[in-house]
Every structure is written in structure tokens, then in C-alpha cells.
N, CA, C and O atoms as a MOPAC input file, in Angstrom:
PM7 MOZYME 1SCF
protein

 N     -0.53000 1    47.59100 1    48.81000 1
 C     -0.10200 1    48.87200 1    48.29900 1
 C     -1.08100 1    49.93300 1    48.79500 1
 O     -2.22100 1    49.57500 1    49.09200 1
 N     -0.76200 1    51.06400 1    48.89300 1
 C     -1.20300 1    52.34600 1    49.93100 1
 C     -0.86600 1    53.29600 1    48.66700 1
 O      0.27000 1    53.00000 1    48.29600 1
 N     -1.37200 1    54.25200 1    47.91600 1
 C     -1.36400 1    55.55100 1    47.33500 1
 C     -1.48900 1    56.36900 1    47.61500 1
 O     -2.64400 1    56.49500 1    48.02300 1
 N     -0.95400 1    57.20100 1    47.68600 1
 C     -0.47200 1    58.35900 1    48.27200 1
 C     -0.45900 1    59.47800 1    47.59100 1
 O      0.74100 1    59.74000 1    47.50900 1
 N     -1.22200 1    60.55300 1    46.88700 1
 C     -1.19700 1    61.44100 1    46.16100 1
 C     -0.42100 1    62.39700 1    46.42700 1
 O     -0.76800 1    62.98300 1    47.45200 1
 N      0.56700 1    62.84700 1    45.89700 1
 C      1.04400 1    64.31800 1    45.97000 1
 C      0.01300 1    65.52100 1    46.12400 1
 O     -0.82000 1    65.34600 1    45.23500 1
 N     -0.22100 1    66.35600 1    46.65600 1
 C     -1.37900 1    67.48200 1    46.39300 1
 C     -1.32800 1    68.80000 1    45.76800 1
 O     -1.92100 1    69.81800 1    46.12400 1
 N     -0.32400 1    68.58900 1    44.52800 1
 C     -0.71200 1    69.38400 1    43.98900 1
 C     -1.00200 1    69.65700 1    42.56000 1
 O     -0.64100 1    70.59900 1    41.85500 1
 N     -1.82400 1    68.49500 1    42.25700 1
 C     -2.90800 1    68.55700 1    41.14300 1
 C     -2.26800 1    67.36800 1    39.85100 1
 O     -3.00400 1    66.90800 1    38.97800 1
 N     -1.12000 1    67.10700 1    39.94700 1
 C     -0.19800 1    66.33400 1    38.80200 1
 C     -0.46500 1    64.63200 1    38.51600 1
 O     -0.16800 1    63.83200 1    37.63000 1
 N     -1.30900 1    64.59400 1    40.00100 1
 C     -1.71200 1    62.83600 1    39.96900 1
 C     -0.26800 1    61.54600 1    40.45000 1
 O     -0.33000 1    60.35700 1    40.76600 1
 N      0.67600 1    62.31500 1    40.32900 1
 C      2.02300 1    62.03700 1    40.83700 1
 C      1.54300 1    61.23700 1    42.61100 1
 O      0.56200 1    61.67700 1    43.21000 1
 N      2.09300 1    60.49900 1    42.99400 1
 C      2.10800 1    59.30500 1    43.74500 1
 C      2.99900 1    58.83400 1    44.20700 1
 O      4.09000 1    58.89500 1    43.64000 1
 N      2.82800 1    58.18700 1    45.42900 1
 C      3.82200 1    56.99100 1    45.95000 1
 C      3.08600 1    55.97600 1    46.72400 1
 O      1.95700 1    56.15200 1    47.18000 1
 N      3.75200 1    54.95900 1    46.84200 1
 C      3.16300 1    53.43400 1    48.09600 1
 C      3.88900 1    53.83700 1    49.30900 1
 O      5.10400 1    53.78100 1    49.49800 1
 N      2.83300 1    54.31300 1    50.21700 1
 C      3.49600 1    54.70800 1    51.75300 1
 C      3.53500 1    53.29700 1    52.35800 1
 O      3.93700 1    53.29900 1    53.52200 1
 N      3.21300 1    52.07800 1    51.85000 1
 C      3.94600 1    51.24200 1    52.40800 1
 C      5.43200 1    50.64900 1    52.23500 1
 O      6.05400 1    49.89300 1    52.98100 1
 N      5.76500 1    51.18100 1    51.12300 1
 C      7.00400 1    50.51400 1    50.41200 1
 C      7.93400 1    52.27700 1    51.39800 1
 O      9.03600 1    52.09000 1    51.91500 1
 N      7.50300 1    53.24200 1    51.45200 1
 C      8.34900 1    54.21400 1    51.77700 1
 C      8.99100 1    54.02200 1    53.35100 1
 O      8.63800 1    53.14700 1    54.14000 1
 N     10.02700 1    55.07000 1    53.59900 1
 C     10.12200 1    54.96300 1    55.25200 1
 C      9.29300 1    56.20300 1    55.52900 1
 O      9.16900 1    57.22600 1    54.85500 1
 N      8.56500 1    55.73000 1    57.10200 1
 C      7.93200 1    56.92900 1    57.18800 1
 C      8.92600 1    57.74200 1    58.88500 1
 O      9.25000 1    56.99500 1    59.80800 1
 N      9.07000 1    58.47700 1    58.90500 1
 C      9.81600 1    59.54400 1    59.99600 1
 C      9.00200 1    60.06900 1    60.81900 1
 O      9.24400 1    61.22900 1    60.48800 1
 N      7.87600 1    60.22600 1    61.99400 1
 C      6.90700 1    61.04900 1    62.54800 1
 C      8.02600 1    62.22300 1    62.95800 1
 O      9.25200 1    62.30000 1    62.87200 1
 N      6.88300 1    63.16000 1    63.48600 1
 C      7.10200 1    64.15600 1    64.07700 1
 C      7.89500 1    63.82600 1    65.67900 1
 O      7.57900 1    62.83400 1    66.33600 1
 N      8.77700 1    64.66200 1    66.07400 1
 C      8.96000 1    64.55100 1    67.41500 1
 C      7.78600 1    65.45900 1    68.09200 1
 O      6.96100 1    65.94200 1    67.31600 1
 N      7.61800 1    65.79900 1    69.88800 1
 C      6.97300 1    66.15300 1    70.15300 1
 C      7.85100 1    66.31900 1    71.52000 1
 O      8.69300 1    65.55400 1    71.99000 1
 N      7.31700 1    67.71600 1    72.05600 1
 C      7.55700 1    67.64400 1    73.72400 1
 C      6.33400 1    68.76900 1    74.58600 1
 O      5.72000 1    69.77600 1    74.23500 1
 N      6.40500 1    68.00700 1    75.77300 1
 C      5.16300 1    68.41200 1    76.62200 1
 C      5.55000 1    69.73400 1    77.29400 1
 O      6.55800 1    70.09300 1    77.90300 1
 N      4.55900 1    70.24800 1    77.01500 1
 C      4.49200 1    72.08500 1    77.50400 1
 C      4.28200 1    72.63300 1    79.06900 1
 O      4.44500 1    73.67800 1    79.69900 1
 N      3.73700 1    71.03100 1    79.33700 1
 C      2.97000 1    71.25800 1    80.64600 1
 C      1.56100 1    71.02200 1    80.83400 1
 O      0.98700 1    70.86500 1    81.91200 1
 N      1.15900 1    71.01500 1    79.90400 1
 C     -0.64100 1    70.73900 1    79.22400 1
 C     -0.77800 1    70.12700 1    78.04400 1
 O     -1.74700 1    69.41800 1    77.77500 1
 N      0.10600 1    70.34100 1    77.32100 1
 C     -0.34700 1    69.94700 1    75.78700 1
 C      0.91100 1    68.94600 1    75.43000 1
 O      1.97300 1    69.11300 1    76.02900 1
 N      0.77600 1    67.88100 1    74.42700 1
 C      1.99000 1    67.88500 1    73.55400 1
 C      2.18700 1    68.69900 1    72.15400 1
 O      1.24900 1    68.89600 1    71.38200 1
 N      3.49300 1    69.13900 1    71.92300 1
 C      3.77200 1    70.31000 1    70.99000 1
 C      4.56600 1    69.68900 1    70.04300 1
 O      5.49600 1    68.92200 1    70.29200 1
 N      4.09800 1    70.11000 1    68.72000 1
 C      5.07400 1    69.37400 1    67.49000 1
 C      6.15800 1    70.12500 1    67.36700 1
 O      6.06600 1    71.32900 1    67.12800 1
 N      7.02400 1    69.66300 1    67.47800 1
 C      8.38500 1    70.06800 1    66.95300 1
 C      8.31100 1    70.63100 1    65.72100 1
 O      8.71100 1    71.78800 1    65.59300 1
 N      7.94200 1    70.12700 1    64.92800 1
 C      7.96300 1    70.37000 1    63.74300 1
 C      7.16200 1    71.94000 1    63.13300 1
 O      7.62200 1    72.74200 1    62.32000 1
 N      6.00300 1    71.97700 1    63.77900 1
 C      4.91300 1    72.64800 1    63.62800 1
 C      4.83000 1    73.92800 1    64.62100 1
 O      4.21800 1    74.96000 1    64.34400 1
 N      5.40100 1    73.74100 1    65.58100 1
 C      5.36100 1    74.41000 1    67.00800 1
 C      3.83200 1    74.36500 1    67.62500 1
 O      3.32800 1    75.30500 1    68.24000 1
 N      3.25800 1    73.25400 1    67.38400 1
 C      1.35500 1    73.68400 1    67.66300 1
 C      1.03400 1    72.47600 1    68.22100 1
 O      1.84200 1    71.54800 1    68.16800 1
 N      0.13400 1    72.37500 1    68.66600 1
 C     -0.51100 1    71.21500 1    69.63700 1
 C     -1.44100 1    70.88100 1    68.72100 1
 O     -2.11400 1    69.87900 1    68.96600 1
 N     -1.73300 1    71.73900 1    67.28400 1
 C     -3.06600 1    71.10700 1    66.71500 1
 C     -2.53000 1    70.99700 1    65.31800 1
 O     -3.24000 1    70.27500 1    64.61800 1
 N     -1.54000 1    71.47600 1    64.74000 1
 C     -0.73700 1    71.26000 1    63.78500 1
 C      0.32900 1    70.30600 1    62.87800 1
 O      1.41000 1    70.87500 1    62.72500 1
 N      0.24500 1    68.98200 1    62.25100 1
 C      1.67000 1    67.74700 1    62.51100 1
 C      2.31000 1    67.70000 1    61.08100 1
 O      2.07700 1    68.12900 1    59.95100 1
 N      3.11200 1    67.05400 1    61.65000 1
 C      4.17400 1    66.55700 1    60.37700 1
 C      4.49100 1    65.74700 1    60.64700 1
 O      4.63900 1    65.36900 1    61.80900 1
 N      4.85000 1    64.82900 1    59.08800 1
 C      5.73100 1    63.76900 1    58.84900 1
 C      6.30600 1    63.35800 1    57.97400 1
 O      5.42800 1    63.14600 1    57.13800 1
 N      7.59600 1    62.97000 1    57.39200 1
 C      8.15400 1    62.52700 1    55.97800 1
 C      8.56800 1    61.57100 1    55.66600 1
 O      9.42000 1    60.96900 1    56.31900 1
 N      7.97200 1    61.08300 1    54.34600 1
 C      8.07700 1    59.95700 1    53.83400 1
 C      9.15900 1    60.35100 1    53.31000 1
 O      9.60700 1    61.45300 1    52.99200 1
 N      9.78300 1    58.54100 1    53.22600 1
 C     11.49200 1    59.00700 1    52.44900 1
 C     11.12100 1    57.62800 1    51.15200 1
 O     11.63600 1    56.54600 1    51.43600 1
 N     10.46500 1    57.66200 1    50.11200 1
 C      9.79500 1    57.19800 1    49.24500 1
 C     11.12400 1    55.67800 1    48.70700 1
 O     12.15800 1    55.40800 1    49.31700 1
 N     10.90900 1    55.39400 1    48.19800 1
 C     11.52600 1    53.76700 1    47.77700 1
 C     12.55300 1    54.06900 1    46.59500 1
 O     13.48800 1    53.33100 1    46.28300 1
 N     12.23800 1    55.21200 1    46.02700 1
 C     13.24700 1    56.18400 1    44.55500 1
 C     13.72800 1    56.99300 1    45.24300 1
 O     14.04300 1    57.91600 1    44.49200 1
 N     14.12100 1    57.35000 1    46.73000 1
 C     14.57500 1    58.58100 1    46.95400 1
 C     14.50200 1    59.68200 1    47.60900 1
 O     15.37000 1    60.30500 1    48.21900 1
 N     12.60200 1    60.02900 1    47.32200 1
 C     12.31700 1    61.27300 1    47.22600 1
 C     11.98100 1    61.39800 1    48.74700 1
 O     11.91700 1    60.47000 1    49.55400 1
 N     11.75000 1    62.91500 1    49.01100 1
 C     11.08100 1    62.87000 1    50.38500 1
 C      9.92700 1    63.82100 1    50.49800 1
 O     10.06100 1    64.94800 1    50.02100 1
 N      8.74200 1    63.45500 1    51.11800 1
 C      7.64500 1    63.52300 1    50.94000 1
 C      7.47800 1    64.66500 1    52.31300 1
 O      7.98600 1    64.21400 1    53.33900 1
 N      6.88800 1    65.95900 1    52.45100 1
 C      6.28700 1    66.17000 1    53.95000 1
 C      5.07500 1    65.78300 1    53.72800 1
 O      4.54000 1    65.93700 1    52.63000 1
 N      4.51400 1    65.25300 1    54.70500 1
 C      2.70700 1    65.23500 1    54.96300 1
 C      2.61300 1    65.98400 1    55.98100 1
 O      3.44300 1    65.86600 1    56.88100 1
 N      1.42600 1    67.06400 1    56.07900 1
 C      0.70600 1    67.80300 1    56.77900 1
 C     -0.52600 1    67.63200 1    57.46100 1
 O     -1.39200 1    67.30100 1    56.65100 1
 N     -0.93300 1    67.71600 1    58.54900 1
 C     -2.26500 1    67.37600 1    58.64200 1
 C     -2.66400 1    68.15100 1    60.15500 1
 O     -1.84000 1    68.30800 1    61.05500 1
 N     -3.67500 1    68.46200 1    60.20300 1
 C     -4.17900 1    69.58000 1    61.18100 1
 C     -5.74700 1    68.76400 1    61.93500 1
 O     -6.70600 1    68.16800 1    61.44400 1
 N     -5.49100 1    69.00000 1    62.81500 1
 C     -6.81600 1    69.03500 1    63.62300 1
 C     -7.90300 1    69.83900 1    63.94100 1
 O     -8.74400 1    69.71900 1    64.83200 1
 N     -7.66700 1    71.18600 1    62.55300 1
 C     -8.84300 1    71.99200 1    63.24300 1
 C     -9.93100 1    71.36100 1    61.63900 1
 O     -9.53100 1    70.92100 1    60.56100 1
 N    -11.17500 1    71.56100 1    62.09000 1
 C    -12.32300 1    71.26600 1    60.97700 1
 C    -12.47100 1    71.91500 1    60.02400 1
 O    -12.78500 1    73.09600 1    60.16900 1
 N    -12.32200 1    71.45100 1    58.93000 1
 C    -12.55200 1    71.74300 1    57.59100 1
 C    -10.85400 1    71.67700 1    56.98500 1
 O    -10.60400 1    71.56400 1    55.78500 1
 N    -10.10900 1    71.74300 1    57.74000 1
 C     -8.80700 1    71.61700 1    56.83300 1
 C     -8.67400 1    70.29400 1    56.32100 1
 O     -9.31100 1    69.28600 1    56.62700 1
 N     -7.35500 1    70.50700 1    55.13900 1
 C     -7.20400 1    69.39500 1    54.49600 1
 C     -5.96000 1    69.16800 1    54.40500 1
 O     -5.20900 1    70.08600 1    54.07400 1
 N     -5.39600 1    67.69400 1    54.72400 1
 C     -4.28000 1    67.29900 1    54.57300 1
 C     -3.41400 1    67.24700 1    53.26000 1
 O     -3.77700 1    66.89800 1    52.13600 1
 N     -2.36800 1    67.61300 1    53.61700 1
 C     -1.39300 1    67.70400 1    52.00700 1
 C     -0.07700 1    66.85600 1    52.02600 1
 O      0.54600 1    66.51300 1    53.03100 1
 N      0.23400 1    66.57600 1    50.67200 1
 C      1.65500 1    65.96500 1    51.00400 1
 C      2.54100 1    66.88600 1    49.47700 1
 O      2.16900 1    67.11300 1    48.32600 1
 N      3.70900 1    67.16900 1    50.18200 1
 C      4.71000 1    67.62100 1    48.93900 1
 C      5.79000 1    67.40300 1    48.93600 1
 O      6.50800 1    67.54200 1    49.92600 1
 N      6.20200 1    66.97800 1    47.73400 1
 C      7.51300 1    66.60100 1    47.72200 1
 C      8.51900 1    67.99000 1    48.14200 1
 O      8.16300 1    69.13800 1    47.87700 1
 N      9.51200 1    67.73800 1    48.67100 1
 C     10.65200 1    68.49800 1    49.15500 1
 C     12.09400 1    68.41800 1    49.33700 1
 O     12.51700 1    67.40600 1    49.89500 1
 N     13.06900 1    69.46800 1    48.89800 1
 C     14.06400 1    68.82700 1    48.59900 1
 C     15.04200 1    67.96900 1    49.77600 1
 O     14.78000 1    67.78000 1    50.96400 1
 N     15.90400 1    67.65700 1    49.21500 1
 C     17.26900 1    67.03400 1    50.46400 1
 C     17.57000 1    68.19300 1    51.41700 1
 O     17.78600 1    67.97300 1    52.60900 1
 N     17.58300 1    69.16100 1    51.01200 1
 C     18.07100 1    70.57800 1    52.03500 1
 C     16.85900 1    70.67500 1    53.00200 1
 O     17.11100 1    70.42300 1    54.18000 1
 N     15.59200 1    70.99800 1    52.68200 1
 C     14.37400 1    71.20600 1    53.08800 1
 C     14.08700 1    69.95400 1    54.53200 1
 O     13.72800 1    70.09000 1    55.70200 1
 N     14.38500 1    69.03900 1    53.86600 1
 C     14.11400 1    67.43700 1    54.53300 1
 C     15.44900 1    67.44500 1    55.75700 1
 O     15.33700 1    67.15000 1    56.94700 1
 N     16.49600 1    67.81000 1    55.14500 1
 C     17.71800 1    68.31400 1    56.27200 1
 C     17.36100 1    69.10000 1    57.69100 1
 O     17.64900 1    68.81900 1    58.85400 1
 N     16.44200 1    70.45300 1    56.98000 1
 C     16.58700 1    71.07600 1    58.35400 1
 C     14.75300 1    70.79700 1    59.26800 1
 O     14.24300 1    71.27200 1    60.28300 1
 N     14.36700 1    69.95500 1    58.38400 1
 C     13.25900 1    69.22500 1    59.19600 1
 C     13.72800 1    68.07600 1    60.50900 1
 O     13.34500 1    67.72600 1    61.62500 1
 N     14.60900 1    67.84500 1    59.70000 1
 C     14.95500 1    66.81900 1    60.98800 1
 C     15.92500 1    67.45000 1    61.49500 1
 O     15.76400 1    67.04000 1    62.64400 1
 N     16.95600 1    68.23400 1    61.57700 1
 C     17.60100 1    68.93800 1    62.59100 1
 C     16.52200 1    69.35500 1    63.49500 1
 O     16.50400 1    68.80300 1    64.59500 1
 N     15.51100 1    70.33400 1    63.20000 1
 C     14.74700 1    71.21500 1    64.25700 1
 C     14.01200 1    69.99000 1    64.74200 1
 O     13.55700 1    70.32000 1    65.83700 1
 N     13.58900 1    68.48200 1    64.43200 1
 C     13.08200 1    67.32500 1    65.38200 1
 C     14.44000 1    67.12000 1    66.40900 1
 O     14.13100 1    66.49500 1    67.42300 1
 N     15.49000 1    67.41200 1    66.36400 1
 C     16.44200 1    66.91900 1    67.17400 1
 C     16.35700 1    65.57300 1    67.26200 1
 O     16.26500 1    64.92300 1    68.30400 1
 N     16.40800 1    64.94300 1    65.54900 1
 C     16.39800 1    63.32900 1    65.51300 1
 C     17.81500 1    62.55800 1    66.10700 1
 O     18.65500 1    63.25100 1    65.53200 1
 N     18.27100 1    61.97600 1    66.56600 1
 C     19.64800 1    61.31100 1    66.65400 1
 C     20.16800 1    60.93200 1    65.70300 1
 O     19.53100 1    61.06000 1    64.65700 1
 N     21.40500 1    60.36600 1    65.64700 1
 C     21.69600 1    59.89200 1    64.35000 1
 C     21.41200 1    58.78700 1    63.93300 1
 O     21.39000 1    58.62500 1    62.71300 1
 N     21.08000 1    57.58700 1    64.90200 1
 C     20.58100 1    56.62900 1    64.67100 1
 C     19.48500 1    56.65000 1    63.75600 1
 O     19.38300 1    56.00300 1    62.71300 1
 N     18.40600 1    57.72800 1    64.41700 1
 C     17.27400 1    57.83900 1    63.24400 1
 C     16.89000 1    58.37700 1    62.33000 1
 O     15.78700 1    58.29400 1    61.79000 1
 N     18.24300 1    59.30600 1    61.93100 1
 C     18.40500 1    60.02200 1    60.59100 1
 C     18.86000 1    58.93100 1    58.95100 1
 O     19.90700 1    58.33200 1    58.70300 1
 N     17.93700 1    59.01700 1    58.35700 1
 C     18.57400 1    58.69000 1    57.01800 1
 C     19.90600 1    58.77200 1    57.12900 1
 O     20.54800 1    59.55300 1    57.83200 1
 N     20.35000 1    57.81800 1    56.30700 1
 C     21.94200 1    57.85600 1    56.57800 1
 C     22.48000 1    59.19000 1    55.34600 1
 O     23.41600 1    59.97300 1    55.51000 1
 N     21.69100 1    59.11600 1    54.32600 1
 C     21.92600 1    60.35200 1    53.46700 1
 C     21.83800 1    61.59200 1    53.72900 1
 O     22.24900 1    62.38500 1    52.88200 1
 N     21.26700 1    62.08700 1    54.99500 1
 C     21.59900 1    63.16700 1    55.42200 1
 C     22.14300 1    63.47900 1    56.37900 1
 O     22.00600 1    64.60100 1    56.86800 1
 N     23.01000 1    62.42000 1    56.95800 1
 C     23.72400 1    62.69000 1    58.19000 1
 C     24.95900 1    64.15900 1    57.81000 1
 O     25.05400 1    65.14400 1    58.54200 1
 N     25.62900 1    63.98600 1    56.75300 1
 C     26.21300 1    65.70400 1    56.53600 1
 C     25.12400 1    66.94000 1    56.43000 1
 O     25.30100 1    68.15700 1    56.49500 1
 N     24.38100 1    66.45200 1    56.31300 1
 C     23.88400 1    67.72400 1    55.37500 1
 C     23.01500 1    68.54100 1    56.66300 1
 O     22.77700 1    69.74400 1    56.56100 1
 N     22.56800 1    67.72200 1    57.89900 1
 C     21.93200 1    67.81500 1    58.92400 1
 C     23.40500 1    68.72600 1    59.89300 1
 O     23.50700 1    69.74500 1    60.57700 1
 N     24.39100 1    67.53500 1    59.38100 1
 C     25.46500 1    68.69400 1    60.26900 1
 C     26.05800 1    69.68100 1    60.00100 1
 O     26.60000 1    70.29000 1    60.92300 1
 N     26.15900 1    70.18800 1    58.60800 1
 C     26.25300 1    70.94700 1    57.76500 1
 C     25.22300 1    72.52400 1    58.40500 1
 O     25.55700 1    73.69600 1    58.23100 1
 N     24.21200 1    72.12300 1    58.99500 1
 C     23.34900 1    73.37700 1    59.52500 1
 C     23.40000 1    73.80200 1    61.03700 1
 O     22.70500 1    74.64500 1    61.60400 1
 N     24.76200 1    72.71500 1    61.73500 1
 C     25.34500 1    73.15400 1    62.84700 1
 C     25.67900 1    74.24000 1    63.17700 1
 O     26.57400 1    74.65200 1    62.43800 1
 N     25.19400 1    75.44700 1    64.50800 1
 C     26.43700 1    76.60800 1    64.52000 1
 C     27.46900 1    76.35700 1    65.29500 1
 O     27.27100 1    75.98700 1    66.45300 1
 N     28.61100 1    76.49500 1    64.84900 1
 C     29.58100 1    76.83900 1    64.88100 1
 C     29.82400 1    77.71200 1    66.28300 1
 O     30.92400 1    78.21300 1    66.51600 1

């Protein structure tokens, strides 16, 4: 078991081993790799999709002195995270396969 604190002060938790975890996509600029998620080369993301449900972002940065966070976030929120990764459908939760297409334009 792995604990996982929520960060924002409640003591609230999950086992990031029991969760699915989703990384960030990424594509090369020419020099750098760039988070999709983040738009930054020093900036990442990733979401846990927890064992009850929930879905988790984790944050975490490469510049010194910052500190990594994780917060829970809703189904909508978690939707257009993985649209802007341009996940496939294969590697989308199957629970948000509408809701991802749902933020299609038309």
C-alpha cells in the first residue's frame, strides 16, 4: 500500500497502488519535451482514477523549492484533461468516453 495525501489539509487519502494511474502526454518542440497538459518543459501532470471512483490530478514541477500537490477533481475537469492529452480511446477510462466527446467542436 502507497498513501497518497490529498493536499489540502483534510488528511483525506488514497493507495496509488490500488488506483489507475494516466501520465501526461508529451511532444517534442525541437529541444525540449513539452507537457501537454501543462504546456511547459518544467511543469507535469498526472491522474489517478482512485479504486471508489474518484479522480485525482497530481502536480509536480521541477523548479526548486516547489511542492507537489494532488486534488481531487471532478468528471468534467478529468474530461477535458484528457481531451487536451489527445488520449485515444483505447486509453480513456471507459467512463468518460461521452463526456470527452461531448467537448468536440462541431
Amino acid at each position: 500500500m502507497k498513501r497518497v495525501a490529498i493536499t489540502n489539509g483534510t488528511g483525506i487519502w488514497f493507495d496509488s497502488e490500488k488506483a489507475e494511474k494516466f501520465e501526461e502526454k508529451t511532444y517534442w518542440n525541437g529541444n525540449n519535451h513539452i507537457s501537454k497538459a501543462t504546456g511547459s518543459q518544467w511543469e507535469h501532470e498526472s491522474i489517478f482514477l482512485t479504486k471508489g471512483g474518484a479522480f485525482v490530478l497530481s502536480h509536480w514541477s521541477q523548479f526548486q523549492g516547489s511542492v507537489d500537490t494532488c486534488e481531487i477533481i471532478s468528471k468534467e475537469e478529468a474530461s477535458k484533461w484528457f481531451a487536451k492529452q489527445e488520449f485515444s480511446d483505447d486509453e480513456l477510462p471507459k467512463d468518460l468516453l461521452g463526456d470527452v466527446y461531448g467537448l468536440e467542436l462541431l
